[in-house]
Structures are given as C-alpha cells and as structure tokens.
TORMARKOL-291448 format. One record per residue (C-alpha): x, y, z; residue number from 1; residue in one letter. Coordinates in pm, whole numbers, plus 50000, padded with zeros to 5 digits. Layout:
<pts>
x | y | z | resi | resn
X | Y | Z | NUM | A
...
</pts>
This chain:
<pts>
x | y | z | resi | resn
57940 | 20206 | 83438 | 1 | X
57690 | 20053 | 83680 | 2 | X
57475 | 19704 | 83534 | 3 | X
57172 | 19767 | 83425 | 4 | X
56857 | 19643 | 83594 | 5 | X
56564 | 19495 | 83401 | 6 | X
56260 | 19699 | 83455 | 7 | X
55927 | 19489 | 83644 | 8 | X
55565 | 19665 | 83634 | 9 | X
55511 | 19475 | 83947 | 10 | X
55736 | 19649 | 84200 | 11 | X
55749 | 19994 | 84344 | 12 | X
56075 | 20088 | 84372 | 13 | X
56424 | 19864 | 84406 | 14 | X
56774 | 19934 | 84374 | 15 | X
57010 | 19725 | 84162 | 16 | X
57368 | 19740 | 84208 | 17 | X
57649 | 19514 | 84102 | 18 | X
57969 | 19429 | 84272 | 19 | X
58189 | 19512 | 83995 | 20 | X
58446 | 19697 | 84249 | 21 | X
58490 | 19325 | 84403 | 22 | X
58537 | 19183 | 84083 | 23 | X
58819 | 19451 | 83926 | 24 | X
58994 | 19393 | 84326 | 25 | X
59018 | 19064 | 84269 | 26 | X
59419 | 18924 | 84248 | 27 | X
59288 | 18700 | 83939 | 28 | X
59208 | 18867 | 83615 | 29 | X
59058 | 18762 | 83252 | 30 | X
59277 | 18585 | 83072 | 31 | X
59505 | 18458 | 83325 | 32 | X
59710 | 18172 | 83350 | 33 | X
59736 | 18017 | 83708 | 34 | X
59978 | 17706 | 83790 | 35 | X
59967 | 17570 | 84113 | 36 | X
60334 | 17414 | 84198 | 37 | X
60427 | 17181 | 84516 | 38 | X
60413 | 16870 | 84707 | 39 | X
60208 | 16570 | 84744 | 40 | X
59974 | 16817 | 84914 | 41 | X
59942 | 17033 | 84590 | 42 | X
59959 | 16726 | 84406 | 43 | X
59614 | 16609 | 84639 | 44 | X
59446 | 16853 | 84394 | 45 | X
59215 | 16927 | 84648 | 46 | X
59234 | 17302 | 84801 | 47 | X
59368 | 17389 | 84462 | 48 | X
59067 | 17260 | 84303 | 49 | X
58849 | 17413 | 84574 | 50 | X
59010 | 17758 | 84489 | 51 | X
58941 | 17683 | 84108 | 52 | X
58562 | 17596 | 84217 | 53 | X
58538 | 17894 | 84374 | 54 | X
58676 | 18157 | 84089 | 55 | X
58472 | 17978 | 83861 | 56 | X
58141 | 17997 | 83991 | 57 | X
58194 | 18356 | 84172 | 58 | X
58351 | 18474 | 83805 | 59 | X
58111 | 18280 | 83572 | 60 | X
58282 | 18586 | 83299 | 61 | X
58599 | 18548 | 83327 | 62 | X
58838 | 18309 | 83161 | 63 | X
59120 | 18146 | 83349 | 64 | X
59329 | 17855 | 83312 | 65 | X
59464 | 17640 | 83590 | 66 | X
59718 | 17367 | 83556 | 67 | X
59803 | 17179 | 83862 | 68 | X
60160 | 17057 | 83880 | 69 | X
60220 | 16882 | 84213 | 70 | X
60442 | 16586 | 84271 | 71 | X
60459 | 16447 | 84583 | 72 | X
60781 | 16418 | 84742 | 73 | X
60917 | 16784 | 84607 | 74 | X
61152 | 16995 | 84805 | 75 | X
61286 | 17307 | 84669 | 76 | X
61546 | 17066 | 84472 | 77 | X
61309 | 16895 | 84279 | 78 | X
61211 | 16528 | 84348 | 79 | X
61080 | 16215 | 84191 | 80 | X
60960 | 16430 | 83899 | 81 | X
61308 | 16555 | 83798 | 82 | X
61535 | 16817 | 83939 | 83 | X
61431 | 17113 | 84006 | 84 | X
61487 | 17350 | 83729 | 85 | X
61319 | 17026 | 83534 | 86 | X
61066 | 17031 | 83699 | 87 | X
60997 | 17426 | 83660 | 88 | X
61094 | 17419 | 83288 | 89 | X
60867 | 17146 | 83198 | 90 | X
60551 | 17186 | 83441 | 91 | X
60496 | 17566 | 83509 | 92 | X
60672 | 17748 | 83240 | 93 | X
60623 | 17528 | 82970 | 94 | X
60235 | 17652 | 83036 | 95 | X
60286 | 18031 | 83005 | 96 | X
60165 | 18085 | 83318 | 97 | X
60054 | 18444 | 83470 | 98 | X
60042 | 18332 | 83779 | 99 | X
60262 | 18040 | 84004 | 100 | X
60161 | 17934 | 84372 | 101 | X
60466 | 17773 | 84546 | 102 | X
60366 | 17535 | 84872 | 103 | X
60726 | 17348 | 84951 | 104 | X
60857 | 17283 | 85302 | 105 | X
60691 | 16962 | 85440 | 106 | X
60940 | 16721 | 85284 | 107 | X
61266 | 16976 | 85340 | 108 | X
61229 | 17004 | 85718 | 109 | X
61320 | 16613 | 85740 | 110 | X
61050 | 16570 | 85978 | 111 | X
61286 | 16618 | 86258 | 112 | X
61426 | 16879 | 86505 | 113 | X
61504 | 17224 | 86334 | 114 | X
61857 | 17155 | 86095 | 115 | X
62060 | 17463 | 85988 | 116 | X
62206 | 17281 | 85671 | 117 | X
61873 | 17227 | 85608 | 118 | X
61704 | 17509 | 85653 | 119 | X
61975 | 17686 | 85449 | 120 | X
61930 | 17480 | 85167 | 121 | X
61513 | 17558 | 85139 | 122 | X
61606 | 17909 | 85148 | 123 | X
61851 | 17879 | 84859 | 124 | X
61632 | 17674 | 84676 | 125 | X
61338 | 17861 | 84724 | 126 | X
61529 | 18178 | 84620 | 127 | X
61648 | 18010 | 84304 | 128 | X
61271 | 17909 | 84180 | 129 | X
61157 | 18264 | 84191 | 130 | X
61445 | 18356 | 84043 | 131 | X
61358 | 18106 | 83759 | 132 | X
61038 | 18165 | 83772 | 133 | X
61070 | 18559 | 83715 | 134 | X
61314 | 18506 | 83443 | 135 | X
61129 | 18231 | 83288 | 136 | X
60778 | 18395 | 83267 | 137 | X
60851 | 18773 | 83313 | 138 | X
60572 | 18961 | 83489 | 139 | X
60480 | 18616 | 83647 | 140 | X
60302 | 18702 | 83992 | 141 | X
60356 | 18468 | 84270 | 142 | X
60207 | 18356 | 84561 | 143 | X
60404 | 18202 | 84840 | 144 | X
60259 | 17979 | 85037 | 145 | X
60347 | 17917 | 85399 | 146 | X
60317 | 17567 | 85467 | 147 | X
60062 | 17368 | 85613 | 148 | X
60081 | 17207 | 85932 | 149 | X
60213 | 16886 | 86031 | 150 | X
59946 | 16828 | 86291 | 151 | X
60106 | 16841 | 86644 | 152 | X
59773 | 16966 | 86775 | 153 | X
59586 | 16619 | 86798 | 154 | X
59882 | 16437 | 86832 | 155 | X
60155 | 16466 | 87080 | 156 | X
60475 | 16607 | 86919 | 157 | X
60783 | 16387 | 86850 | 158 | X
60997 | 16567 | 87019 | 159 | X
60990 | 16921 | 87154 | 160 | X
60867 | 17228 | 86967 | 161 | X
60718 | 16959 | 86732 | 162 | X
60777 | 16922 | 86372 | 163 | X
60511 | 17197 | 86291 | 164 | X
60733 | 17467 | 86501 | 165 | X
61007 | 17376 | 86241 | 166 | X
60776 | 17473 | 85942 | 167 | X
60681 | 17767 | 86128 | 168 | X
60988 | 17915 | 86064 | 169 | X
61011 | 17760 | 85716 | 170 | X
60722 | 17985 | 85715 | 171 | X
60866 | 18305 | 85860 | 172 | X
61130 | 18253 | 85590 | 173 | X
60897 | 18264 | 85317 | 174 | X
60709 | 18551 | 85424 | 175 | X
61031 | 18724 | 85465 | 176 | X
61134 | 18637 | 85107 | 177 | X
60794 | 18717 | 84978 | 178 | X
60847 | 19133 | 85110 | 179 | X
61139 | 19116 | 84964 | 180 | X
61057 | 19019 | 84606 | 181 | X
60754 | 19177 | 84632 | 182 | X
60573 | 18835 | 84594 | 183 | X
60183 | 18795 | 84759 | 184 | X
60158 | 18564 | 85026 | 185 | X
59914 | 18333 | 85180 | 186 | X
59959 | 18141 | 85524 | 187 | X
59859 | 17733 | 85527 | 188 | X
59952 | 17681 | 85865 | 189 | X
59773 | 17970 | 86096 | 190 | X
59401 | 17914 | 86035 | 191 | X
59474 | 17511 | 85987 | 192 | X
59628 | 17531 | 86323 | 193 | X
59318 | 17734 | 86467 | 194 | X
59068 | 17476 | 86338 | 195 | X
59221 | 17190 | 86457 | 196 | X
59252 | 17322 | 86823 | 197 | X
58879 | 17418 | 86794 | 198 | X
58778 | 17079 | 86647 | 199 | X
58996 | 16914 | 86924 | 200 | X
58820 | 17072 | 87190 | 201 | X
58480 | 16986 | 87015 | 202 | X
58539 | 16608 | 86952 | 203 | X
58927 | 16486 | 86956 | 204 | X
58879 | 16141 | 86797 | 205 | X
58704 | 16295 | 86489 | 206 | X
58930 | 16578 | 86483 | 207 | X
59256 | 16329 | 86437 | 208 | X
59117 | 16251 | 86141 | 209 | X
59111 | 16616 | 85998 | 210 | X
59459 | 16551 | 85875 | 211 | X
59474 | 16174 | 85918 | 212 | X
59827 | 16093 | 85857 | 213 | X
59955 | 16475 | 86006 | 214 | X
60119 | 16523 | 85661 | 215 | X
59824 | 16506 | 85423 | 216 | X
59492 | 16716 | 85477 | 217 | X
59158 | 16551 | 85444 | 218 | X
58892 | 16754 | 85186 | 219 | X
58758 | 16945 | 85543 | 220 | X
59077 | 17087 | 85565 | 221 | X
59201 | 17184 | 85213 | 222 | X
58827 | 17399 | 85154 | 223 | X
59047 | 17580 | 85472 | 224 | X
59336 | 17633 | 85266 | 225 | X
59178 | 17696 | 85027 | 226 | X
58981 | 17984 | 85212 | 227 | X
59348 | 18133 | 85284 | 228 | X
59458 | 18106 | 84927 | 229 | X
59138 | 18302 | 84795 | 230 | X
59168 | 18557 | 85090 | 231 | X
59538 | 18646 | 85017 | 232 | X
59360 | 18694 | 84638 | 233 | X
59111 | 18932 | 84788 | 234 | X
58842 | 18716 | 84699 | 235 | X
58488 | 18865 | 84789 | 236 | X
58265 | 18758 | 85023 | 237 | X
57919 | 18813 | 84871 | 238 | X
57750 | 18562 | 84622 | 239 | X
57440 | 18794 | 84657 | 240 | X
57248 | 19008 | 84892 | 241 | X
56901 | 19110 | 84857 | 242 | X
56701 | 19331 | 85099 | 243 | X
56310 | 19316 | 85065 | 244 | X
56100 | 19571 | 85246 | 245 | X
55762 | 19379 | 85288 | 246 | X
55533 | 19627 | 85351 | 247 | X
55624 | 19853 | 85083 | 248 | X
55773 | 19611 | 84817 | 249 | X
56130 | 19816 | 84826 | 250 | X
56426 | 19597 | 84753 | 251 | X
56812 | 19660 | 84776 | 252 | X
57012 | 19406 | 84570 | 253 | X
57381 | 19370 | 84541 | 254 | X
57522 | 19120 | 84258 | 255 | X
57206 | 19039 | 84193 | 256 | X
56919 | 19145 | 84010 | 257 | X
56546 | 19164 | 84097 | 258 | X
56238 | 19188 | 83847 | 259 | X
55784 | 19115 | 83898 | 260 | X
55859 | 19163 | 84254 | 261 | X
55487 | 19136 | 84363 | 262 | X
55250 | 19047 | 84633 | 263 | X
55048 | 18743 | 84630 | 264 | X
54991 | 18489 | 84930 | 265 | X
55279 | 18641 | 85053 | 266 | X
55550 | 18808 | 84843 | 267 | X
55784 | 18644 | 84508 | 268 | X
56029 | 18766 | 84310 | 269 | X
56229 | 18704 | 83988 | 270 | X
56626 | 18687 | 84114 | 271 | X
56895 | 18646 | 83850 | 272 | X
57229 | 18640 | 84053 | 273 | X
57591 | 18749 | 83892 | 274 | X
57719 | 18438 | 84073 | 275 | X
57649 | 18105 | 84178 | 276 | X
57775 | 18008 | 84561 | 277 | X
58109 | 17838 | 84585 | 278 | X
57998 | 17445 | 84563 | 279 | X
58114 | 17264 | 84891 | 280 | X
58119 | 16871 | 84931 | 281 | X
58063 | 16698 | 85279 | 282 | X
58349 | 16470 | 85229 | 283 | X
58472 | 16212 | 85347 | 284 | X
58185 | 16239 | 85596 | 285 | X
57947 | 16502 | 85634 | 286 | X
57996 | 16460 | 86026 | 287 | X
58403 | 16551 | 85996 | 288 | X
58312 | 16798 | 85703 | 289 | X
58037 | 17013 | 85965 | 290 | X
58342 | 16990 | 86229 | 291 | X
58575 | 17148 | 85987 | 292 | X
58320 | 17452 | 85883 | 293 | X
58182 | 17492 | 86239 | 294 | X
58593 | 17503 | 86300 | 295 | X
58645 | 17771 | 86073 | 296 | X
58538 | 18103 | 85904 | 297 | X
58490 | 17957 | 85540 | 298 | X
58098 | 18000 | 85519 | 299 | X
58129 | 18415 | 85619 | 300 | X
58440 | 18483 | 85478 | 301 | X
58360 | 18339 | 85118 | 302 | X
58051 | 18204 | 85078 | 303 | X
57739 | 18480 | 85205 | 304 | X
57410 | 18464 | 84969 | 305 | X
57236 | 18699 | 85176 | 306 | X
56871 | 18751 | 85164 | 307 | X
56661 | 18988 | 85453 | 308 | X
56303 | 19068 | 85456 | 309 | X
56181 | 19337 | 85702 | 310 | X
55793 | 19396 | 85709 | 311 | X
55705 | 19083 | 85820 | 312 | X
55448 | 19046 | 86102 | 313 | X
55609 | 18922 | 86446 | 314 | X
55539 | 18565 | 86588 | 315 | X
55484 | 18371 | 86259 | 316 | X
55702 | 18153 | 86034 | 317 | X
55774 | 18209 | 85718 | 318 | X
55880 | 17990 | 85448 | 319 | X
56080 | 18069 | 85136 | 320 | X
56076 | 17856 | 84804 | 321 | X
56304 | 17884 | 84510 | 322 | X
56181 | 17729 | 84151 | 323 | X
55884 | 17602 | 84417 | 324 | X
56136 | 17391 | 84552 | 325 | X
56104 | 17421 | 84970 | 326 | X
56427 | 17566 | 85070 | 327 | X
56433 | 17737 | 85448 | 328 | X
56188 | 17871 | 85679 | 329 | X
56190 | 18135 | 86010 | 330 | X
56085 | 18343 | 86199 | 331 | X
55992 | 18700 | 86134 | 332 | X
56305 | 18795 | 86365 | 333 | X
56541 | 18585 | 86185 | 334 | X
56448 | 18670 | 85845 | 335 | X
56468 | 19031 | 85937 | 336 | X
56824 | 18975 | 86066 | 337 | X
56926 | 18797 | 85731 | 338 | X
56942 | 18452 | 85651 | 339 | X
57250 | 18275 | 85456 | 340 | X
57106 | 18057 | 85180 | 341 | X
57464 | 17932 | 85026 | 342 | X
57465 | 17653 | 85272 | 343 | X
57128 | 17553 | 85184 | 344 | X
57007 | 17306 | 84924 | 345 | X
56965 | 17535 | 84643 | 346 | X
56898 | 17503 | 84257 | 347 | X
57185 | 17749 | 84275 | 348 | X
57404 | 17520 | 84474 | 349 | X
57276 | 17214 | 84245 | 350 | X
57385 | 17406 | 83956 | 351 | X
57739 | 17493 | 84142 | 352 | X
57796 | 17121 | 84198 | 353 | X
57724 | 17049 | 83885 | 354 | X
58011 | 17256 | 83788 | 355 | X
58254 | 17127 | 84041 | 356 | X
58195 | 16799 | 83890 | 357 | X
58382 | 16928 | 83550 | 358 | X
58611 | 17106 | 83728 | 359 | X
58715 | 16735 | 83881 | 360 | X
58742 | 16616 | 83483 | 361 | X
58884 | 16837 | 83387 | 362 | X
59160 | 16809 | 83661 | 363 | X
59186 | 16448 | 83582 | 364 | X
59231 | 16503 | 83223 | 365 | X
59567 | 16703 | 83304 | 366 | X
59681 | 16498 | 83558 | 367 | X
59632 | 16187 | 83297 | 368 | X
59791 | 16341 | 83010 | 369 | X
60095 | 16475 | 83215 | 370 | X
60177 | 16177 | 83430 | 371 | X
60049 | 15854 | 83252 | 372 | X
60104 | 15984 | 82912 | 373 | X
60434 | 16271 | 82889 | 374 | X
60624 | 16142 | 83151 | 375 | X
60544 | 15739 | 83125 | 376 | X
60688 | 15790 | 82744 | 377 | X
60960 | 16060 | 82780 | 378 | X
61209 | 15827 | 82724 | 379 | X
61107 | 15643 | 82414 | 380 | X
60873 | 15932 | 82288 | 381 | X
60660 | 15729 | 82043 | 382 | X
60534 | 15918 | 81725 | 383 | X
60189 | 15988 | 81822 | 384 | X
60297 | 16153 | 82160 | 385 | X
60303 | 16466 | 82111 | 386 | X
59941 | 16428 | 81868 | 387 | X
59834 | 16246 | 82141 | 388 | X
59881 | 16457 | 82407 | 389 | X
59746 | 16803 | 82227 | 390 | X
59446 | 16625 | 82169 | 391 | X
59377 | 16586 | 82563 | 392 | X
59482 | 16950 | 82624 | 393 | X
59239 | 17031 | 82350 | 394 | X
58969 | 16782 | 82527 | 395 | X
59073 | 16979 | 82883 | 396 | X
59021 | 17313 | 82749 | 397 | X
58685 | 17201 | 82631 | 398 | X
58571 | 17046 | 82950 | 399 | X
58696 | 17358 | 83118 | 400 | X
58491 | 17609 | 82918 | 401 | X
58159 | 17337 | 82946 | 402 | X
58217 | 17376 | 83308 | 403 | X
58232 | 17781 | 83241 | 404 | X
57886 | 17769 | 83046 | 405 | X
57734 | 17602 | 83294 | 406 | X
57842 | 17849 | 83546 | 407 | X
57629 | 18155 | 83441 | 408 | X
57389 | 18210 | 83646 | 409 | X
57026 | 18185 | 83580 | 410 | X
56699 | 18326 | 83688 | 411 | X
56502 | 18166 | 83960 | 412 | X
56167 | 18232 | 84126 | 413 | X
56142 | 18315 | 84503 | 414 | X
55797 | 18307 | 84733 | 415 | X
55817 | 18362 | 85079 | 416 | X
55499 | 18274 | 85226 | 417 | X
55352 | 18242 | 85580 | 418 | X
55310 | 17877 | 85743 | 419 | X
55143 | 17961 | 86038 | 420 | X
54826 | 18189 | 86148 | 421 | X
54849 | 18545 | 86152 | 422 | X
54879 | 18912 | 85928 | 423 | X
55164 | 18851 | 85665 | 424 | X
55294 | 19229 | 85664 | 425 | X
55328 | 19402 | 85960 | 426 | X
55031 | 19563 | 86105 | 427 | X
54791 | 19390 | 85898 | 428 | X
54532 | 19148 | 86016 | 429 | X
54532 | 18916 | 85768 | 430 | X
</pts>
C-alpha cells in the first residue's frame, strides 16, 4: 500500500511516494535484536555506534536493540573477559540476540609474519563460535566481519607483506567460511585501505593519524566501517529527495512528503521527511574528519537528502531557508543539478545529533552495568546485584526508546528565494 500524501490547496500537482521497498530490503527488521561481538576495536563503540545512529534515524519506526559486547584483547579463544564459550554464553546469548556481528583477527595474527599454527587456530575458533552461536540462538543471522587494517599504508611495514597482508588472508578465510554457512559478510579492511592511500596522497602527516596507533581507528575511520557494515545490510541511500518544477509548481518527492507548496517572493513548501539524515561528528578534528569523508564514499552511499529545483531563471543565486533558518545558496545551474543538504547545518541534522547524543548514553549505560557492575562483582555477587543491574537495563531501554521519540521526523518550512537581480522563474522578467 503506498503512504498517503496530505492534500495542500496551494499546489498544482505533486507526486508523493515513499521508500517503503528500501525499508522491507533492509537486512535489519522490527523487533530485532543486534549484538555486536569483538575486539578492542568493537569494544571502541564507535563504528558500531555509528551503524546504530544510522538505523535509528533512517528507521525512526522500527524497534531494535543493540548491545555492544567488545573486550579488547579477544581472539577467537576468548580473552581477558573469560574464555571463549564464556564469553559467548554470557555477552551475546545471554541477550537473545537476532542478530551477532563477529570482528576477530587483529590480536590472533600475533602481529608478525603469517604463522600456520596460528592461522589454524582462528579458523577453528572462528568455526566453533558460529557453531555456538547457531546452536545457542537458533535462526541467529550473522555477519562476519573481515578485519580492519593494521595500517601499513602510512607507515612502512615491519617486515615484508606487512602485518595487514596477514589479516588479508584472515580475511579471505572468513569470507570463505561465511559462503559456506551461509553467513552475510562485510569487509573492514578494503575501503579502510582505499581511504588511507587517498588521504596519504592528500596530506600524509594528517593521514597517520587516521588510525593513530595502526591498531585502533580514529572516529574518521570507524563512520568508514561503519559505511561497510550498513552496506553489507543493504542500507539505503536516500534520506529524502524532492524535485520542484518552478515554473509550474510540480513536485516529485521520495520519503518525503510535500504540502502549501506555493509561490511567494520566490517559492516555500511544507516538507515532512520519513527520516532524519544519519548524524555525523567532526571528531577529533573537523580537519582529519573532512580528510576521511573527502577519502571516502560515506556522504553518497548513505547519507543523500536530495533536493532539485528546475524553473529557475539562469545567472542568479538562489537561497534556500529551512524553519527561516539560512541554510545553502546557488546558482540556478547547481540547484537544477541537485544539491545534498545532509551535510549541511540543518534543523534536521540538529535534531539527528540530538539523537546521537542518547544513543552515546545509552551505550554508556550498558557498558557501565556490564563491566563496572556484573563483572567487577561476579565473584562475590552481593544481594542487590542482580536488582541492581535490571534496574540499568530498564534505565537503557528507556534512554533507547527517548532517543527513538526523538527520531521521528517533523515538518519543516522551506523558501527558496532569489539574492541577486533578475526574473525568479524562467522566462519571466521579474
């Protein structure tokens, strides 16, 4: 059944349609239970947070939990945290999960040349945890991640092949595994790879610190993880698109809605949006965060709030408020070609943030109850643990659904008026 469009006296004709195909692809699905599993990297809580940001605000309907369950250290046999089938017991299954991302291999290399023993013992582990995993949550899908890079790319290798050659074929392995157990997989290490070498050619001492230690990404780098992660999920591209004829007040829309689409100094519209853009922080400085994007595809692959406006008349500028807040302005030529607004300062992207910052709460909340709470008292397990700790996961799961309120989308006003001399529509001479 297609969304209905609210009706507007004001406008001559538009088309409404909603991208509820994109939204029924998606690999994530109401109700769902997601647990991300790994390393110190996982354990970062960065591109897995990023890739909860994103379902959130692109989903505002849907209702999914995510538990993050890093620990740094972790091979395949477990770690610090406990032994492996511990450590799967008590922080994935013991959570129900629907879902289980797996990112091991950076600590079971050895950070040296390629090892057989080794290697053979990440391939039995890993085999073991999805066997564990599909007995212990039948159904469960997984996604196997392909490492991420040690960085040999702004940094001369150790020794030759470098240590990100060996997790290469930790890689292979995994993607090999994945056919066979008919398990989804996303790669870490190909498009981290690609945007280092482009940032490295751009600027070399600000690309070093992309991953500054070569182990542990920087936030630049997990929103392109992240970007993998979301792809292998078939995540959709479009936050909205909106076509405005501006001679004859015909509009297109697509996740969107538009209503009292009128003409007035120039033209304005009513836009109420099915999603908000996927929130994205300029961290730890927006100069290394611009060399990441500019680096890599993460702006058109995930993040395209489309707007075009044909009509207009050639060789002025036109300017385009939101909420009469002064957001972009261009030329006729450019705003017939399209313009991106997601990487704009938006009330949209205001209201994203603002749900990103709950997101991070919530995240904290977990990681507080899990770490500093269950495992600092497993051994002497005072009385009020276990009151203690349902309370928080109660506390979580609030936090999580505040940030899930605040992620429906809301309706905003658009003008886009002319700045400089000359007919506003095309053809006209005033």
């Amino acid at each position: 059944m297609k969304a209905m469009c609210p009706r507007s006296l004001a406008i001559l004709f538009f088309v409404c349609t909603a991208s509820l195909a994109a939204q029924n692809d998606f690999y994530l699905k109401d109700g769902d239970t997601v647990v991300f599993y790994g390393d110190s990297i996982t354990e970062q809580r960065l591109y897995t947070t990023f890739a909860e940001d994103y379902v959130v605000t692109r989903f505002p309907r849907l209702t999914i939990r995510f538990v993050h369950s890093g620990w740094g250290g972790d091979t395949v046999a477990g770690g610090l945290g406990g032994a492996i089938d511990t450590r799967l017991s008590r922080d994935v299954l013991a959570y129900h999960p629907t879902v289980v991302t797996i990112m091991l291999g950076m600590n079971d290399g050895g950070y040296r040349l390629f090892d057989l023993e080794l290697f053979k013992n990440y391939r039995a582990g890993y085999e073991h945890i999805v066997e564990t995993l599909k007995a212990g949550a039948p159904g469960v899908r997984i996604t196997a991640i392909q490492p991420s890079p040690y960085d040999d790319i702004t940094h001369p290798p150790a020794f030759k092949g470098g240590y990100n050659g060996v997790l290469r074929r930790y890689g292979d392995f995994v993607q090999e595994l994945a056919a066979g157990e008919g398990l989804l997989t996303a790669d870490f290490n190909t498009p981290v790879v690609g945007a280092l070498r482009k940032a490295y050619t751009t600027n070399p001492a600000l690309a070093r610190q992309l991953i500054p230690d070569r182990v542990h990404p920087s936030e630049p780098i997990d929103y392109v993880m992240a970007l993998a992660l979301l792809k292998a999920w078939n995540a959709p591209t479009i936050v909205s698109q909106v076509e405005i004829d501006a001679s004859s007040l015909v509009a297109k829309a697509d996740n969107t809605s538009l209503t009292e689409l009128a003409r007035d100094a120039g033209i304005a519209w009513t836009q109420l949006d099915n999603a908000l853009p996927m929130p994205i922080e300029m961290l730890p400085s927006e100069e290394l965060a611009k060399l990441a994007l500019s680096s890599s595809s993460l702006i058109d692959a995930l993040n395209r709030e489309m707007l075009t406006v044909t009509g207009l008349a050639p060789g002025g500028q036109y300017a385009l408020k939101i909420d009469g807040q002064a957001i972009a302005t261009h030329s006729a030529k450019e705003w017939n070609a399209g313009v991106n607004l997601a990487p704009a300062h938006t009330p949209m992207s205001d209201q994203a943030m603002e749900v990103m910052q709950l997101i991070y709460r919530h995240n904290h909340l977990h990681w507080a109850r899990w770490r500093m709470i269950q495992m600092a008292f497993e051994a002497e397990r005072p009385p009020s643990l276990d009151r203690t700790m349902e309370a928080i996961d109660t506390l979580d799961g609030e936090v999580a659904a505040i940030a899930r309120a605040k992620a429906q989308p809301k309706p905003h006003r658009y003008e886009l008026t002319e700045v400089e001399a000359g007919g506003f529509i095309r053809g006209s001479g005033s």
